[in-house]
C-alpha positions in Angstrom: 18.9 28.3 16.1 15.4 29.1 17.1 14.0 28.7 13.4 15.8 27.3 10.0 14.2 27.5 6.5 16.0 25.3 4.0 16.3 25.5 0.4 15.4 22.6 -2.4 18.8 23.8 -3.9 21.0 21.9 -1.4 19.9 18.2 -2.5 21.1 19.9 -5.7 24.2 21.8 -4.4 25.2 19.2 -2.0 25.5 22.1 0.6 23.1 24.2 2.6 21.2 26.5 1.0 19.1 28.9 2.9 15.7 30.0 1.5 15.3 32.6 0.3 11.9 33.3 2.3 13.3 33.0 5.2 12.4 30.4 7.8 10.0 27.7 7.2 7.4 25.9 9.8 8.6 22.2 8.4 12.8 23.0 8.4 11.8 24.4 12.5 10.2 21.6 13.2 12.1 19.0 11.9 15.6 20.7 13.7 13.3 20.9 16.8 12.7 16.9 17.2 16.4 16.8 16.5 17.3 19.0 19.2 14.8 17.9 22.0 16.2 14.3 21.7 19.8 15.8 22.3 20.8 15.6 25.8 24.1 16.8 28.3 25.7 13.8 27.1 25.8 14.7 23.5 28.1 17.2 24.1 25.3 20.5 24.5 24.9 22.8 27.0 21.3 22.3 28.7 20.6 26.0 29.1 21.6 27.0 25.1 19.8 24.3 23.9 16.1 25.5 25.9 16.7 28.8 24.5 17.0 27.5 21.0 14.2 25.3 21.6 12.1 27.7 23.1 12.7 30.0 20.2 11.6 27.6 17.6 8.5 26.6 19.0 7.3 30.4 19.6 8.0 30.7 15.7 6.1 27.5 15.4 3.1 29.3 17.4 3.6 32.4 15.9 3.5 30.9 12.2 0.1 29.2 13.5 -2.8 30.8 11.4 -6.5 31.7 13.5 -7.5 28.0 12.0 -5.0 26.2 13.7 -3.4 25.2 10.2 0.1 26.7 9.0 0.8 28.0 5.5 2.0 25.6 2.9 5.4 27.3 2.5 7.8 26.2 -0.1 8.6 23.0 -1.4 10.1 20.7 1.8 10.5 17.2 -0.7 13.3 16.9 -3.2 13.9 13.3 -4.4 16.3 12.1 -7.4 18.5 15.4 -6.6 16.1 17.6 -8.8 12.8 16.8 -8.7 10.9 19.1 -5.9 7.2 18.0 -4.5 5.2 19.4 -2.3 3.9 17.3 0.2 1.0 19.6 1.2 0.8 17.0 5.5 3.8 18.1 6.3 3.1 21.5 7.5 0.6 19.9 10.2 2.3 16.1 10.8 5.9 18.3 12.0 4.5 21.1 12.9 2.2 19.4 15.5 4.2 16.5 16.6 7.2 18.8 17.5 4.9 21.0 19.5 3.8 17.9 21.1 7.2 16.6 21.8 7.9 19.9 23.8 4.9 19.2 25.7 5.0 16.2 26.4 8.9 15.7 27.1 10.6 18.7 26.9 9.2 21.7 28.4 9.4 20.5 32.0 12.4 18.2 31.5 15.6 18.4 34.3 
C-alpha cells in the first residue's frame, strides 16, 4: 500500500478509480487509520502491515510543505453520485490525525 490516491469517478463508476495524479495526502491518510486499527487477528501479517504503514506516513511527511500545511489536491468529497466538493480541512484534519495515530499508538506497538 504505502500511499493510495482515489478518483471522484468511482462514487460514479461504482468501482475504484485511481487518480489520475497519482497519490493523494487524504486517500493515504484515511487507508492509514484503517490499517493501524487492523491487528494479527484480522487476518494480517504484523510485519507487511508496518511496512505499508510506514510507507504511507513518509509520503504523508514527504507531501508536508515548509509551512506545515499540505496541498489541497483534488477533490476528496462526492455526494449524490455526481456532485464533487472540495472540502479544503481535510488535507490537515486526516493528514494530522493519522500522523498522530502512528505516534501515539502505532509506531512502538508489539
Amino acid at each position: 500500500m504505502g500511499q493510495r490516491g482515489e478518483a471522484f469517478a468511482s462514487c460514479v463508476q461504482k468501482k475504484w478509480v485511481n487518480n489520475v495524479n497519482g497519490s493523494q495526502a487524504v486517500n493515504t491518510a484515511w487507508c492509514l487509520l484503517t490499517l493501524m486499527k487492523m491487528r494479527k487477528e484480522d487476518g494480517l501479517n504484523e510485519g507487511e502491515l508496518r511496512k505499508s504503514v510506514e510507507r504511507g506516513v513518509r509520503f504523508l511527511v514527504e507531501r508536508q510543505l515548509v509551512d506545515g500545511d499540505w496541498k489541497l489536491e483534488t477533490i476528496s468529497g462526492v455526494f449524490n453520485a455526481n456532485c464533487s466538493i472540495s472540502y479544503n480541512s481535510y488535507k490537515n484534519i486526516f493528514t494530522i490525525w493519522a500522523l498522530a495515530v502512528y505516534e501515539a499508538e502505532f509506531k512502538n506497538r508489539k
